[in-house]
N, C-alpha and C positions, 0 to 999 in steps of 0.2 A: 374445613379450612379452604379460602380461596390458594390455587394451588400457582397464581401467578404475583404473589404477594407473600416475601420472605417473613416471618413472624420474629420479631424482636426479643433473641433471648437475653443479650445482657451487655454489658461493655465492657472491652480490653482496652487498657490502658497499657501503651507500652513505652517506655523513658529511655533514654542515655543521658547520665550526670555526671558531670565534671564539677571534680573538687581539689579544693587546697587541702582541705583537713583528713590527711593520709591516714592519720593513724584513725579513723573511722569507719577506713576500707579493710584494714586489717581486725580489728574489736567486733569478732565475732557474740559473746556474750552480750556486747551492750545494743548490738542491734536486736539481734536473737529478744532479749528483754521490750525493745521498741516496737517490735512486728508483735509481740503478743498482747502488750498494753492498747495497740491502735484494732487488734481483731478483736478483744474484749471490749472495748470502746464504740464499737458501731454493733457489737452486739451477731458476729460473727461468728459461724461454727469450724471450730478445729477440727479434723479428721486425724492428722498426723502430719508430722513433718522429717525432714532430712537435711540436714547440715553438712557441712566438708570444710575444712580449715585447710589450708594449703600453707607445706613447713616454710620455713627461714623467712620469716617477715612476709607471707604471702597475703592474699583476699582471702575471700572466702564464699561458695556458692553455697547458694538454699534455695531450700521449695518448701511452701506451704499449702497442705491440701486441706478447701475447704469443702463446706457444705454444700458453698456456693460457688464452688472453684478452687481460684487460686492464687497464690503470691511466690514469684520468685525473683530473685535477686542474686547475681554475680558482680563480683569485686576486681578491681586490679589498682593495686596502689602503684603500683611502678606507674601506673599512666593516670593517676589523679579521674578516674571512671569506676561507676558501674551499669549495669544496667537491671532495671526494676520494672516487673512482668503484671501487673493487678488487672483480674479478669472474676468479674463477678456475675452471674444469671441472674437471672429475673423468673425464678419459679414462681415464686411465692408472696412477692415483691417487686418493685421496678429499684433498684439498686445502682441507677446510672450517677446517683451522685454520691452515695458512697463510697463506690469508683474512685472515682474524681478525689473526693476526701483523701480516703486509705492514700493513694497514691502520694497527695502533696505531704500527706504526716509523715510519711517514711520520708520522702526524698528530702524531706526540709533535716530531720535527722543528721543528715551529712553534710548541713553547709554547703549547699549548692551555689556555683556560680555561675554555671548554663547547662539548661535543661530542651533538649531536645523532645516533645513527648505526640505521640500517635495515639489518636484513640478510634476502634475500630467498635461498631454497630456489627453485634453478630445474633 
């Protein structure tokens, strides 16, 4: 390997999303069901995952460990945000549009009205 030439393992995608649609930030279950229908969809591999509901009308944080990384996602409804984490390698494949994909199917889920989003070459 040239040792002054960083090697391209995948791309992170990382978002801040503002929404109207509160109760979306709290609907643990029905995102939970959306991030598995979009990882089965691009033909993704689950490792495991971890959920957190936070009481009295709160969000809710998650991570999703995959094959090829990873998906996480934090909620706050009191402030109409979350922020959503999709970082996938390129072992075995070049995965940058995938990325890209997974990322907009989630965030479109919430009814986005502005989408701040980072995408980093690592």
């Amino acid at each position: 390997m040239n040792k002054s030439k960083k090697p391209f393992t995948g791309l992170h995608v990382l978002g801040e999303i503002t929404t109207n649609e509160v109760e979306k930030l709290k609907s643990l279950n029905q995102a939970k069901k959306h991030i598995r229908s979009v990882i089965k969809k691009y033909n993704l591999h689950k490792l495991g995952s971890f959920y957190y509901k936070f009481p009295e009308g709160g969000g809710f944080t998650g991570l999703v460990s995959l094959v090829e990384s990873h998906i996480s996602i934090h909620t706050w409804p009191e402030l109409g945000y979350l922020t959503l984490d999709i970082y996938l390698c390129n072992y075995s494949r070049d995965n940058s549009l995938t990325t890209k994909k997974v990322f907009s199917e989630i965030a479109r889920f919430f009814s986005p009205v502005k989408i701040i989003k980072r995408a980093i070459k690592r």
